[in-house]
C-alpha positions as CSV (number, residue, x, y, z in Angstrom):
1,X,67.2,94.9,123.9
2,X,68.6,92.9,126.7
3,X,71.4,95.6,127.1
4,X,69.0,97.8,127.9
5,X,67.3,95.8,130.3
6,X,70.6,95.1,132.3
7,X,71.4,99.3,132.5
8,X,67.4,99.7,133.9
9,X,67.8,96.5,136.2
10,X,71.6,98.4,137.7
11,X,69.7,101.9,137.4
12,X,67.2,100.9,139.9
13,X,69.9,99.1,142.1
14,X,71.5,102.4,142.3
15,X,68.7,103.8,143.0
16,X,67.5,101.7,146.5
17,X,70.7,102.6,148.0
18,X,71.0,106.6,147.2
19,X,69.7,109.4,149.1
20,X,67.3,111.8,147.2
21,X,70.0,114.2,145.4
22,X,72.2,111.7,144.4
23,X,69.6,109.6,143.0
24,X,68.6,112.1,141.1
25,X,72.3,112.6,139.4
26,X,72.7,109.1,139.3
27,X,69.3,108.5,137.4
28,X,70.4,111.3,135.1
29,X,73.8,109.4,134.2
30,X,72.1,106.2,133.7
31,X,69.7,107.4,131.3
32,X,72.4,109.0,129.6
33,X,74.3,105.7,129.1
34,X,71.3,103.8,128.0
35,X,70.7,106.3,125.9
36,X,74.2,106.2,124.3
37,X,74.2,102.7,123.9
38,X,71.1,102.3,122.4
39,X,71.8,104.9,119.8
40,X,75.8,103.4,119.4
41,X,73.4,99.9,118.6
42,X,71.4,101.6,115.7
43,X,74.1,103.2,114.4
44,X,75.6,100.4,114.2
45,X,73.0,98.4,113.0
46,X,72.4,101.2,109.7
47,X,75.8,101.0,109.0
48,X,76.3,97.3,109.1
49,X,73.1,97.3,106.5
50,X,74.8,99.8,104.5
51,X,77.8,97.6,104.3
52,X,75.8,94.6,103.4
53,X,74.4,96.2,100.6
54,X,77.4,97.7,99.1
55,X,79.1,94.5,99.6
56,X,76.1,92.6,97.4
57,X,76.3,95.2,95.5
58,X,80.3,95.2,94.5
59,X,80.9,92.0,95.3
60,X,82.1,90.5,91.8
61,X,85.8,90.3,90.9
62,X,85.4,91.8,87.2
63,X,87.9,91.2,85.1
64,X,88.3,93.0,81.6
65,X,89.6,91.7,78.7
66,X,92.7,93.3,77.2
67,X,90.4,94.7,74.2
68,X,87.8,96.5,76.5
69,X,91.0,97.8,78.5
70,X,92.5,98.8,75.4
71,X,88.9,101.1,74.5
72,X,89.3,102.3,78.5
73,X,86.4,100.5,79.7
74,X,86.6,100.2,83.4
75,X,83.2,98.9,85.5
76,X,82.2,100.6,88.8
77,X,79.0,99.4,89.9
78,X,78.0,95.5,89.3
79,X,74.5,94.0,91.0
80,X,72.4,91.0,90.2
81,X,68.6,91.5,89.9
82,X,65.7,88.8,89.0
83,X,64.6,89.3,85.3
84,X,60.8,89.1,84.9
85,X,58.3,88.5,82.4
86,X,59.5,86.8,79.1
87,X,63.0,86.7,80.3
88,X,62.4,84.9,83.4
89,X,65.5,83.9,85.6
90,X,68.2,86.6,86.5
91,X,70.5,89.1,85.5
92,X,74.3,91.0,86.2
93,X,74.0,94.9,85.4
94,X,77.5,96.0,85.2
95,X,77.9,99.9,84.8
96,X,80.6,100.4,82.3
97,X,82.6,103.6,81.7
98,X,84.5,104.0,78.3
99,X,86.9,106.3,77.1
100,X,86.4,105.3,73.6
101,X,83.5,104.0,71.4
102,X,82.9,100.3,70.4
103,X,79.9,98.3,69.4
104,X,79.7,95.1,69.0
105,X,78.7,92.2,71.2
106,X,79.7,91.9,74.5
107,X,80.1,88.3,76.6
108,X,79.9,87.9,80.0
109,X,81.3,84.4,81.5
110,X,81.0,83.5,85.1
111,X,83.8,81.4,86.7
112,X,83.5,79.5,90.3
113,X,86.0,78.8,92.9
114,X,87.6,76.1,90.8
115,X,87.6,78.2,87.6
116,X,85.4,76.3,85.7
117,X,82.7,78.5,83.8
118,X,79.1,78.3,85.3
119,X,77.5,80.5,82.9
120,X,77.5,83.4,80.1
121,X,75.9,85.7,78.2
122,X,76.1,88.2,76.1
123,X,74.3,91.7,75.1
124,X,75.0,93.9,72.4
125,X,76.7,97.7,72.9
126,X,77.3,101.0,71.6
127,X,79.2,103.0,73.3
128,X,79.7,106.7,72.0
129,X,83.3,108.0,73.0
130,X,83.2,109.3,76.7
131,X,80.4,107.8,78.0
132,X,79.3,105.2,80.3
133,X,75.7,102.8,81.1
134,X,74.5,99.7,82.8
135,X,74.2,97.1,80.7
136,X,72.5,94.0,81.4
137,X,73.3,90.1,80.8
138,X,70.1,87.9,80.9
139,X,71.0,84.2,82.7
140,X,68.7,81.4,82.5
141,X,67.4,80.9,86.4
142,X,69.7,77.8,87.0
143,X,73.1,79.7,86.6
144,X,74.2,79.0,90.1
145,X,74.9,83.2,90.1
146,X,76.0,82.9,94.0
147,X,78.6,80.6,93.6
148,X,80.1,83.2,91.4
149,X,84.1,84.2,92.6
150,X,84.8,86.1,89.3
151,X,83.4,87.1,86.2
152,X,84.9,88.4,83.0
153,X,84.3,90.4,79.9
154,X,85.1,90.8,76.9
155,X,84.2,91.2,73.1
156,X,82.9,88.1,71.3
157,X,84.4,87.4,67.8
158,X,82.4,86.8,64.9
């Protein structure tokens, strides 16, 4: 906004000391600039949001167990929502691909900067051979989820 408020304020500078023709031109060149500049700004500014998302989106180091790597499970998407109703608090969706199938339970254990564990959970799977699906981990709503620098996975033992 102020940007485009300096480019009018030099436009009409130019313009005092210009005959007729060249103000015309120069009028013309201005408003192209401020044009360019505005549209460069919310390009920008659609892009940077893009990037913000995909960066909430992504931003978990996952790491697998050597189990889940061994069935050719490999995660592509994870993103932390707010659970509602009965299971009030919050959640990591992680969407898993497999190459082979597994059921079971599956534990989720979030680690902080100092690789102490924060917080876990688990879910139960099936995956048929092939395939691939979010699955969710409930948390209770005082797992300090943003303090999060890695997560990792693997099949619980019972």
């Amino acid at each position: 906004m102020r940007q485009t408020a300096l480019l009018w304020v030099a436009c009409m500078a130019l313009l005092v000391g210009c005959n007729r023709e060249s103000v015309k031109d120069k009028a013309k060149h201005v408003t192209n600039k401020a044009g360019q500049v505005v549209g460069e700004g919310a390009s920008s500014f659609f892009t940077g949001i893009g990037e913000g998302v995909d960066k909430t989106i992504t931003s978990y180091d996952v790491r697998l167990s050597d189990e889940l790597k061994d069935l050719g499970v490999s995660v592509t998407v994870a993103k932390r929502t707010d659970a509602t109703g009965a299971n009030s608090g919050q959640s990591l969706s992680f969407d898993i691909l497999n190459k082979s199938a597994a059921s079971g339970v599956m534990r989720l254990r979030l680690f902080n900067d100092k690789n102490q564990e924060i917080g876990r959970s688990t879910a139960n799977i099936t995956f048929e051979a092939d395939g691939g699906r979010y699955v969710q981990f409930l948390l209770e709503k005082e797992v300090p989820v943003m303090m999060t620098k890695y997560v990792e996975l693997d099949m619980k033992k019972e």
